[in-house]
Residue, then its C-alpha position, 0 to 999 in steps of 0.5 A: x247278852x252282848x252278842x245279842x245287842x251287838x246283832x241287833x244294832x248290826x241289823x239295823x245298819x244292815x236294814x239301813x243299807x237295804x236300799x243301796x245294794x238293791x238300787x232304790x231310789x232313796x238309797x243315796x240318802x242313807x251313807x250320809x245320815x249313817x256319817x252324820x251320826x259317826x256310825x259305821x255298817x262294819x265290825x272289825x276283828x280283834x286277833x290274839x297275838x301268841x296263841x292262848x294265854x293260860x293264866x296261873x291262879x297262885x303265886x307266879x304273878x302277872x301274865x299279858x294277854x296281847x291282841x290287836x284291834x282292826x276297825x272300820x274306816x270312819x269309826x268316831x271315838x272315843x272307843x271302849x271296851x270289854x273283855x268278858x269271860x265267857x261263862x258266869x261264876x256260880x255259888x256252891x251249896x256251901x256257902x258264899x262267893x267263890x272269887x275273893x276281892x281280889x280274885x283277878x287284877x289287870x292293867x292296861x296298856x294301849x299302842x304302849x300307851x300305860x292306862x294304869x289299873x283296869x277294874x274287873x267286875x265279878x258278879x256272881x250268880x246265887x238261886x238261877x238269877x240271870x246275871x253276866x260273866x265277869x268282865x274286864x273294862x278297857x280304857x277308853x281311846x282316841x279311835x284309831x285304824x289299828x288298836x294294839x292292847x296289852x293287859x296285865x293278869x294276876x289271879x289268886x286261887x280262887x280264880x280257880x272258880x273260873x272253870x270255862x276257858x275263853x273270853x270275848x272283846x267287844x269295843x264301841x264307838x262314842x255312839x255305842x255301835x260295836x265296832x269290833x269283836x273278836x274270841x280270845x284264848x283264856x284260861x285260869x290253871x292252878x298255879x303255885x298256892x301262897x304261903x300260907x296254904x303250902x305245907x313244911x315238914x320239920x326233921x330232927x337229926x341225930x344231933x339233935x338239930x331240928x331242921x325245915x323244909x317247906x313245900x315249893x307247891x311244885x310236886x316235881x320238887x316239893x320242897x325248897x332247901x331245908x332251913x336250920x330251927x336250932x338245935x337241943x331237940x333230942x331233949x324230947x321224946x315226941x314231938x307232934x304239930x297241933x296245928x299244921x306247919x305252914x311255908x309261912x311260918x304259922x302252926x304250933x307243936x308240942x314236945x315231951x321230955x324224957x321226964x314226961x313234961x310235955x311243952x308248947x311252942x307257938x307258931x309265930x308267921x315267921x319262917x327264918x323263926x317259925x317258933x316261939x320260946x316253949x311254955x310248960x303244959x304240965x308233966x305225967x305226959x310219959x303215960x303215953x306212947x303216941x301223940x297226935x295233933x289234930x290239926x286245930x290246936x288240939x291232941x289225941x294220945x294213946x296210953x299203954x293199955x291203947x286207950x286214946x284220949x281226945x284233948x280239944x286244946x293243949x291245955x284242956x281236960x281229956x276226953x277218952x275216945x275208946x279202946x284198941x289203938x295199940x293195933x297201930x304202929x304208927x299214927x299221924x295227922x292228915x294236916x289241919x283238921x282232917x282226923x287222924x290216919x293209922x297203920x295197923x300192924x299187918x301194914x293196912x293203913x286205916x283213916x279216921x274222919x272227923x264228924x262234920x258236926x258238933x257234939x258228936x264223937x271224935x271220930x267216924x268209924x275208920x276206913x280202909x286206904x290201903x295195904x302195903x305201908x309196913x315198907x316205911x320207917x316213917x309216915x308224916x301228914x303235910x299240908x298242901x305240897x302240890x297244886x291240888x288244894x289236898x293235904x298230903x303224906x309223905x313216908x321214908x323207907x328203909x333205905x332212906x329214900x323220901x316218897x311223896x303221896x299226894x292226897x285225893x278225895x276219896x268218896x265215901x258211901x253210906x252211912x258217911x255221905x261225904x268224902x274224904x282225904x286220903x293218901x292217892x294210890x301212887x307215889x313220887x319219889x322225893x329223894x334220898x338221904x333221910x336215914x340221917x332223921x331220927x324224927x320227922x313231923 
């Protein structure tokens, strides 16, 4: 919309100008009255400075975007401006608005001169109405021969939204007369996800100390230097996330002792103490030989006969799911909310969705994510370890060594109709030493 204006306005000066460049007599008239009103025939250029700028929509902060604005002689100020993305935000078929409040932040700064905050706006387009990209306003300035600006940006995830790489300045004189404009290089990449959406792993050594580790965000190293729980785990037998641990602190856990009493420990959004003192659930619970949390403070266990049984909070009455489940030697949660996954004892490893609707069965019929998994000595769902916005898994082989599989979307034909997430086709190595772990969760 910008550009059309802009080329409607440089029309008219240019049909104003006509006259002069063909010599006809009432030319002379038409550069005076062009002064009078602080107009002026050109548009300058705004020029990037540095190349590119790619801005992390995560937790690495600020960027500045720098570009110098050169306008033509006799520009009347005061001049404003706009950076403007260059393509507008959509709404998904899901649900509401894809950038949050504060999806971006900016402040300005001109010839060293600091403007302070700088607003964005962030519409949004819903059924095809026409709407306009998002938009940064820059301060308004005395006009000058050359105009350096400097703008601050800082993105959360959801500036992720903001697909299309680019932006346009466009600045105006006190007329409203586009005096300068220029393309910018701009583009929103993932960056590091905030705490509560990065996922830890907790390990218990062979003394009995519960250890902590949690996700950096950055594949290459996913985790940051383990942290001390406390000790006395090795009273349990299992232990099991009901909802998934968090780098923030967030997520609970059960835990049965060697007499069947199973305990639930709150989390509390404290990472130095992710977890508040136990309280008693209720004993019997050695009738089981697996225990599984579902990611949303609920629990599935599997009996000797390999029954499993569906409890939706700890402190529920069971449900029973169905038969068969002693064919897996091992199960885990995918992380929050996201069924269970099993590997069965040919090392096929199985995923059980969760039906999107309510009441329903607990799980879909499982499908198949791949063979080869019997290698490992233990398998344990994370959340979000990378960028990718998928849980993950990782496994220990048997000589200790820590693997990372980053999760993917895998899609699913009919009779499911949607897509799920699985443990990707390749792995990374995280590293070794974790033979020292007799339990991992």
């Amino acid at each position: 919309m910008a550009r059309v204006r802009t080329a409607v306005v440089a029309a008219v000066l240019v049909s104003a100008l006509a006259p002069v460049t063909l010599g006809g007599p009432a030319a002379v008239a038409a550069p005076a009255a062009a002064a009078e009103v602080g107009t002026v025939a050109e548009v300058g250029t705004v020029v990037q400075e540095g190349g590119p700028v790619a801005v992390p929509a995560g937790d690495e902060g600020a960027v500045t975007l720098r570009f110098t604005a050169t306008l033509p002689a006799g520009v009347q100020g005061p001049v404003t401006g706009v950076l403007r993305l260059s393509d507008v935000v959509l709404v998904e078929s899901a649900g509401g608005p894809p950038l949050s409040e504060n999806a971006l932040r900016s402040t300005c700064s001109v010839d060293g001169v600091a403007h302070g905050a700088c607003p964005w706006t962030l519409p949004y387009a819903v059924d095809d109405r026409p709407v306009d990209p998002p938009s940064l306003a820059l301060p308004a300035v005395t006009a000058a021969s050359t105009l350096a600006y400097a703008v601050t940006l800082d993105a959360d995830r959801s500036a992720l939204a903001l697909s299309d790489p680019g932006a346009l300045v466009e600045l105006r004189d006190g007329t409203g007369a586009v005096v300068a404009e220029g393309a910018i290089g701009l583009d929103f990449v993932p960056g590091t996800p905030p705490a509560d959406q990065r996922g830890a792993l907790h390990a218990r050594d062979r003394d009995g100390v519960l250890w902590r580790y949690e996700g950096t965000g950055d594949v290459t190293r996913p985790f940051a230097t383990r942290k001390r729980v406390g000790g006395g785990w090795n009273a349990y037998t299992a232990v099991t996330p009901t909802a998934g641990p968090t780098a923030e602190g967030t997520g609970d856990l059960v835990a049965r002792d060697r007499a069947g009493v199973l305990w639930y420990y709150r989390g509390t959004d404290r990472p130095d103490a992710p977890f508040a003192p136990r309280q008693r659930i209720g004993g019997g619970w050695n009738v089981y030989t697996a225990l599984v949390g579902d990611g949303d403070g609920g629990l599935v266990a599997r009996d000797r006969d390999g029954v499993l049984w569906k409890y939706d909070d700890v402190f529920a009455q069971r449900q029973r799911v169905g038969g068969g489940w002693n064919t897996y030697t091992a199960l885990t949660m995918p992380s929050r909310g996201q069924g269970t996954l099993g590997r069965d004892k040919d090392g096929v490893l199985w995923k059980y969705d969760r039906p999107g609707y309510s009441p329903g069965p607990a799980f879909e019929p499982r499908h198949r994510v791949g063979g080869g998994w019997n290698v490992y000595t233990a398998l344990a769902g994370t959340g979000e370890l990378g960028r990718d916005e998928n849980n993950d898994l990782v496994a220990r082989d048997s000589a200790g060594k820590l693997w990372l599989y980053q999760g993917v979307r895998k899609h699913l034909p009919e009779p499911y109709w949607h897509y799920s997430i699985v443990p990707g086709p390749t792995r990374t190595l995280v590293g070794g030493g974790w033979n020292v772990y007799d339990l991992m969760f």
